[in-house]
Every structure is written in C-alpha cells, then in structure tokens.
C-alpha positions as CSV (number, residue, x, y, z in Angstrom):
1,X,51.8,69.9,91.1
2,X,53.8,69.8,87.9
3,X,56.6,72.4,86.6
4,X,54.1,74.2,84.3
5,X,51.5,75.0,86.9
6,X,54.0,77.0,88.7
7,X,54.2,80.3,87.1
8,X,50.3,80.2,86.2
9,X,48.1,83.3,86.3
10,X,45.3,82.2,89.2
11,X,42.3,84.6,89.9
12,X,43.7,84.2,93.7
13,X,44.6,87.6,94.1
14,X,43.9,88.1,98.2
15,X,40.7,90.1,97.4
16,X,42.3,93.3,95.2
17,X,39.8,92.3,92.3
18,X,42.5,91.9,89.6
19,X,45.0,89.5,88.4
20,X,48.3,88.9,89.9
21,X,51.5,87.0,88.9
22,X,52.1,83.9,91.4
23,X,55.4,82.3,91.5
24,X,53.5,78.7,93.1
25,X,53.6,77.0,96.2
26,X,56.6,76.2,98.2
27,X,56.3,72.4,97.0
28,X,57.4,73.5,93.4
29,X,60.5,75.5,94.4
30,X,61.3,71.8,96.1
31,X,61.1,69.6,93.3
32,X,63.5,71.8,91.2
33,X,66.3,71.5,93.5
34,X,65.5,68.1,93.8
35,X,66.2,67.6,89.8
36,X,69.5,69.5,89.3
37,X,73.1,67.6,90.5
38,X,76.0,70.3,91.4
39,X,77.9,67.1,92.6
40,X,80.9,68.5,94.4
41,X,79.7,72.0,93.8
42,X,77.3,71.9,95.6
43,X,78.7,70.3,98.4
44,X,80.8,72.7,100.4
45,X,82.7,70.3,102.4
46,X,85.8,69.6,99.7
47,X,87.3,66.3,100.1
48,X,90.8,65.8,100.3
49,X,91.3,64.5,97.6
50,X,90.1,67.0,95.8
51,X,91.6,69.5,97.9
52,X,95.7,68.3,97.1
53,X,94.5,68.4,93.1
54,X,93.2,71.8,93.7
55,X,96.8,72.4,95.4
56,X,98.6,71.3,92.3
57,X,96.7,73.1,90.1
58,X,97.2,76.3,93.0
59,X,101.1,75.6,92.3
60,X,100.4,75.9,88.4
61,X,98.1,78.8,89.2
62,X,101.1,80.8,91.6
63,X,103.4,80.5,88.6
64,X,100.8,81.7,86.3
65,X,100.1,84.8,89.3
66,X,103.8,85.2,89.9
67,X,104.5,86.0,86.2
68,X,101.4,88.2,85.8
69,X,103.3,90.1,88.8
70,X,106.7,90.0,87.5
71,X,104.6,91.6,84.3
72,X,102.7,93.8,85.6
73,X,105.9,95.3,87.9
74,X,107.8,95.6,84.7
75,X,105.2,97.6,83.0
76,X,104.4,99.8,86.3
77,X,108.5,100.2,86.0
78,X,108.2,101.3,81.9
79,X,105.4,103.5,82.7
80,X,107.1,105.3,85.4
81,X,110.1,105.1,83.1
82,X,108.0,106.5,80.0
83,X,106.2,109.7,82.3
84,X,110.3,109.9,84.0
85,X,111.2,110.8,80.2
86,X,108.0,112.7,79.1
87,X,108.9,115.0,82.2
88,X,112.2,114.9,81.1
89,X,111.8,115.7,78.1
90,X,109.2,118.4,78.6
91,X,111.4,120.3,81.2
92,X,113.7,120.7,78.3
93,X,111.5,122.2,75.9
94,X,110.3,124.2,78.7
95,X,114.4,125.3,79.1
96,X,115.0,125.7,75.5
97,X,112.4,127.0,74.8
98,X,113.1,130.2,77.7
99,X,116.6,130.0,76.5
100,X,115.4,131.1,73.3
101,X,113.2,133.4,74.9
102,X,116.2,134.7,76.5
103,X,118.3,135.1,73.6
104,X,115.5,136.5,71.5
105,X,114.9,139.6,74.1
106,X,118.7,140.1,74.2
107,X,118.7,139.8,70.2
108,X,116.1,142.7,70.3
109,X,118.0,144.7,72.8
110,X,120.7,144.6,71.2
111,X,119.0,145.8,67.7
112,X,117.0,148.3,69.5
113,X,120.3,150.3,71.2
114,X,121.5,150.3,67.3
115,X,118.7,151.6,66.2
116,X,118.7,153.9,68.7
117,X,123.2,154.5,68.4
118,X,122.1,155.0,64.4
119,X,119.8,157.6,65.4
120,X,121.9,159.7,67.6
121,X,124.6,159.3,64.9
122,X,121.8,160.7,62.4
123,X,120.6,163.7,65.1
124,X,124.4,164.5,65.3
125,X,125.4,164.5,61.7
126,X,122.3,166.4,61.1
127,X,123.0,169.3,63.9
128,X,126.7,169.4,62.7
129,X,125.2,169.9,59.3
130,X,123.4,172.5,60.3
131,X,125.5,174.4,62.4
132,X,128.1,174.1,59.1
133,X,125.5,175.7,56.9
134,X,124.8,178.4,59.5
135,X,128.6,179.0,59.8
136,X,128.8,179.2,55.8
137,X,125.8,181.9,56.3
138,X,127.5,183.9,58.6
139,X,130.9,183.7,56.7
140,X,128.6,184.7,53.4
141,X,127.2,187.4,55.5
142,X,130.6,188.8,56.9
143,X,132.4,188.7,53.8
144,X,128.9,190.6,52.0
145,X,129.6,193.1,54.6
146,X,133.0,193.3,54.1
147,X,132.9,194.0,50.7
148,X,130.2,197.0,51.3
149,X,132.2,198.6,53.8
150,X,135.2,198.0,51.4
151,X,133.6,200.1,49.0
152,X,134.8,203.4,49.0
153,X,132.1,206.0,48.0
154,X,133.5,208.2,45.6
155,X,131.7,210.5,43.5
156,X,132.8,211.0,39.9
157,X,131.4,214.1,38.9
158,X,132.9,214.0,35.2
159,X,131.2,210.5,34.8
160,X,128.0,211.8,36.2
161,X,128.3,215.0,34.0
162,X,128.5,212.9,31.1
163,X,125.7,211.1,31.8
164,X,123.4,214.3,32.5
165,X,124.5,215.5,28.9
166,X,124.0,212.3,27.3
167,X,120.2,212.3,29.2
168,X,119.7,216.3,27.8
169,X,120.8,215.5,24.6
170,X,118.2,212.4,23.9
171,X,115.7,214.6,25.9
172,X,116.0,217.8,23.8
173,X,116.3,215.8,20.5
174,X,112.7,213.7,21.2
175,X,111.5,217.2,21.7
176,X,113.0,219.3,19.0
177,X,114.1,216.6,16.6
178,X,112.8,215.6,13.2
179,X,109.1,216.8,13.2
180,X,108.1,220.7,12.5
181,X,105.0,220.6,14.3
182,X,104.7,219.9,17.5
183,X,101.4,218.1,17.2
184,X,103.2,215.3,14.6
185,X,104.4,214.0,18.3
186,X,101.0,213.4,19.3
187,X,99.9,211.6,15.9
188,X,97.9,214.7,14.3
C-alpha cells in the first residue's frame, strides 16, 4: 500500500452506517520508520567514542553551568542585599516618620497648655478687672455717702423768706398788674 492510501476515508466503518477517519493498516506505520535515519539518535546504545566527545563537551558544559551558578548566587546575594536595604530603609521611614509623630503631638501639647496658660492669664486679668471696677464702685458709693451725711441740714429761714416774697410779689403782680379788667387776662 502506498503513503497516500494511508489516511484515506474508506466506507469500512464496522457497521455504524457513516464515515469514519482510518489511520491505515499496520504495514504503513512500518514503512515510515523504515524511511527515516536518526543514525546515532536513534540508537540508544552510545559508543565510546562518542561518549569521551560528549565528555569534553560535558567539561565545556560544567564551566558554562558553574558560571551560570556563580551568577545566579551573585544575584540571589543582590536581591537579598536589595530587599536587606528596602527593609532597611522602610524601618526608617517607619522611625522617622513616628519620630515626627512624636514630636508633632508634643508640638501641639505644648501649644495647647499656652493656649490654655494665655487663657487663665486672660480669666485673671479679667476678674482682677472686675473686682477693681467693683472696688472703684464701692469707693464712689462710700465717698457719695460721705458727702450726704457731711451735709449738715440747716435751714435758712431769711433765704427761704426771701424767696416766698420774691414768689408773692410775681404772683400778686400777674394778678393785679397792668390790665384793669380782669377778663383782659383771659383774652376778652
């Protein structure tokens, strides 16, 4: 049977009534490994010859391995080196950044118990100013009394006399004064 026959489409289908893909008989499987040389490859029993070439090229290949270790151990080592200083470096953040923290809250303490010393300062002067003014009240207030209880009531009947004549006098001269009729006062 030849290669293209193979992988035909056959209406041998075991009786299902349909078509079926069919990979060929055994023979054809045969003949392709018949066609194809692998030569040493495919011929797992490695002569020795080829075996010490293989070893000098495993010598070549160690050095090449031993350097890709040495590399890859130096850059394990600069990693751990590199994540060494980023934890380094953040723990210091982390401290300065709580020292500030620290400072900060003692910075506002600090302002607050001014504020709060300012305050009392202000409440005090305030109450001293107050009790001053309420002193100065009661001084005004004593001294007001003082002076009214320093007064000495005295009557001056001459003075008052005086005063009753002069009051009689413009009294009787509305009444009896320029006009003849009495009913002139009243606008008649």
């Amino acid at each position: 049977m030849d290669i293209g026959a193979t992988n035909a489409v056959t209406d041998n289908t075991g009786g299902f009534g349909g078509k079926a893909f069919s990979l060929g008989d055994d023979h054809a499987m045969q003949e392709d490994d018949d066609d194809v040389d692998l030569g040493a490859a495919a011929n797992w029993n490695i002569s020795k010859a080829s075996a010490s070439a293989s070893q000098d090229d495993a010598g070549a290949d160690d050095d090449a391995w031993g350097a890709a270790r040495k590399q890859a151990a130096a850059s394990k080592a600069l990693e751990a080196d590199r994540k060494a200083r980023d934890v380094k470096m953040m723990a210091e953040a982390e401290a300065t950044q709580k020292q500030s923290l620290a400072a900060a809250a003692a910075r506002g303490e600090e302002i607050r118990a001014q504020h709060a010393e300012k305050e009392e300062e202000e409440a005090r002067r305030k109450e001293e100013e107050e009790r001053e003014a309420e002193a100065a009240r009661e001084a005004a207030r004593e001294a007001a009394r003082k002076q009214a209880e320093g007064v000495e009531r005295t009557v001056d009947l001459d003075a008052q006399r005086d005063i009753m004549r002069q009051y009689e006098q413009s009294f009787l001269d509305k009444e009896l004064g320029g006009s003849a009729s009495p009913s002139s006062d009243f606008g008649f």
